[in-house]
C-alpha positions in Angstrom: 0.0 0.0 0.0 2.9 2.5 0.8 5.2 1.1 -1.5 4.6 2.9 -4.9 2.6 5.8 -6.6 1.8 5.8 -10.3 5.4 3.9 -10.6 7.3 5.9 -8.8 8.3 5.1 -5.0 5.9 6.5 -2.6 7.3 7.8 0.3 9.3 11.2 -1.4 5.8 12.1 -2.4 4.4 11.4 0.7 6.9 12.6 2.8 5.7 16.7 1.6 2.5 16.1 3.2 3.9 15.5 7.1 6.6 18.3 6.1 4.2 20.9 5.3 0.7 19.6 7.7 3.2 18.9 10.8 4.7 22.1 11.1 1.3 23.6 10.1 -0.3 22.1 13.2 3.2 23.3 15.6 2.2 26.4 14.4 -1.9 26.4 14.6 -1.8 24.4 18.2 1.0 27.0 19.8 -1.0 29.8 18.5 -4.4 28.4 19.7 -2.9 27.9 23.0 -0.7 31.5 23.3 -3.4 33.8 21.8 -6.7 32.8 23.5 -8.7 35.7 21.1 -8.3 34.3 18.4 -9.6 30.8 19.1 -13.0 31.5 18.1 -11.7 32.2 14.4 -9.0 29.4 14.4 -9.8 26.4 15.8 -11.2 24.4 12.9 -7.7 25.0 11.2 -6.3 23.4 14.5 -9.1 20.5 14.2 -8.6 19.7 11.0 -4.5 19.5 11.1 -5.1 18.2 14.5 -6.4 15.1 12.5 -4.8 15.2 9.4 -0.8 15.7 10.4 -0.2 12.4 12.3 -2.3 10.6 9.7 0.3 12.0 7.2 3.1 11.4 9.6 2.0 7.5 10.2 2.0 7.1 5.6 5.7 8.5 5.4 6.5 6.1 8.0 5.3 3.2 6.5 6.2 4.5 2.9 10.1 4.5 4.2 10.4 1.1 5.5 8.6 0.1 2.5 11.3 2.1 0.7 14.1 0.6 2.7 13.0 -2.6 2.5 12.9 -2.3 -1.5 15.7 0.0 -2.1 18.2 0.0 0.8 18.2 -2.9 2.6 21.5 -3.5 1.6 22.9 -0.2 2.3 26.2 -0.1 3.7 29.0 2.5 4.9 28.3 6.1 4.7 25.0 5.6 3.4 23.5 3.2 5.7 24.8 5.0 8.3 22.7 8.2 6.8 19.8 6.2 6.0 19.9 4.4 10.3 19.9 7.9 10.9 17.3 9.4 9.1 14.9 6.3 10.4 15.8 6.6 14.1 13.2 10.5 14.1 10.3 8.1 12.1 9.0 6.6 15.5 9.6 9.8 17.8 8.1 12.1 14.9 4.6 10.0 14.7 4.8 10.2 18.7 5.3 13.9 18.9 2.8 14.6 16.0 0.0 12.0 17.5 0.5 13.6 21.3 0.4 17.1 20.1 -2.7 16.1 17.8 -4.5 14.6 20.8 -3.2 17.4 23.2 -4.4 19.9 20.4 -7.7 18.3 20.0 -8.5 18.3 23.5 -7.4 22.1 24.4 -10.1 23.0 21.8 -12.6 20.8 23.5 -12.0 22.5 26.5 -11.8 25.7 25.6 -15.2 25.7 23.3 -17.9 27.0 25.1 -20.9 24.5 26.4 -24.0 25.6 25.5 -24.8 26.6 29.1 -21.7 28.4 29.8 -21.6 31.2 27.5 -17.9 32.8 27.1 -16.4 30.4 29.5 -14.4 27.4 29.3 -15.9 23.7 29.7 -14.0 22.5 32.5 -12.3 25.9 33.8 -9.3 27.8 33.8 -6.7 25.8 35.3 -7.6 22.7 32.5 -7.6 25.1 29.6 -3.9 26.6 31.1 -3.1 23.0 32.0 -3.8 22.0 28.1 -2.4 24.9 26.5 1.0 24.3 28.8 0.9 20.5 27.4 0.1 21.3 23.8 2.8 23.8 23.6 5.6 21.5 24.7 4.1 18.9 22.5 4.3 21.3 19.9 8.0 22.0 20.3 8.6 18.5 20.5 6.9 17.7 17.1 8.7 20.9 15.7 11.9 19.3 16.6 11.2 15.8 15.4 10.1 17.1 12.2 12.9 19.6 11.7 15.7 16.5 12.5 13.6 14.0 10.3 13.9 16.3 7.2 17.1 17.2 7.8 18.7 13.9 8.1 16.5 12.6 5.1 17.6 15.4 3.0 21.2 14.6 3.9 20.7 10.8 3.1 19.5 11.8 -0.2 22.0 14.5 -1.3 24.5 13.1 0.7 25.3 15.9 2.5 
């Protein structure tokens, strides 16, 4: 299923979605959680990536050991080396991005009004600041996951 796209080996094409949703949804989640105005306006975005970025995360996972496993299972030396490297962020990366996703999505629970509590948040302050603490971390986590996984993947590729 993740090994191949129209021919051509899946997981550099997948790979663009978790680069671009992931940091998306750092960005979406810490700003949801810093900037408690603008919630009202934002927090479909943070839904949606909330859902979608480990989703896309999990794919590139599985595309690159299907990838490996075709391509580079062999791989010895220098590039081994690069490629050991490159998979050791795959497991930490869909950990970050599925605890910030589930941190994300529950801040925005908590935060949206009920329906008998106009303007206020569902369970009170200290969860929503609890949350928002837990998301942001979370957050910088996944920002740092992603950020190591593209790097070291770009450097397997170009050699770099």
């Amino acid at each position: 299923m993740f090994d191949e796209i129209l021919g051509l080996p899946a997981h550099p094409l997948i790979i663009h979605f978790a680069v671009v949703l992931t940091p998306l949804l750092v960005a979406t989640a810490a700003a949801y959680a810093l900037l408690p105005r603008w919630r009202p306006s934002m927090w479909w975005a943070v839904v949606l990536l909330a859902l979608a970025a480990p989703v896309t995360v999990f794919a590139a996972k599985e595309s690159g050991e299907s990838l490996k496993q075709a391509r580079f299972a062999t791989a010895e030396g220098e590039l081994g080396a690069r490629v050991a490297t490159h998979e050791s962020f795959a497991t930490p990366l869909l950990l970050s991005a599925l605890g910030l996703g589930v941190s994300a999505l529950l801040l925005v629970y908590a935060t949206r009004p009920a329906r008998d509590s106009v303007g206020r948040d569902r369970f009170g302050r200290t969860v929503s600041v609890t949350l928002s603490a837990v998301t942001l971390v979370l957050a910088v986590v996944a920002g740092y996951y992603v950020f190591r996984a593209g790097d070291s993947g770009a450097r397997a590729v170009w050699g770099m």
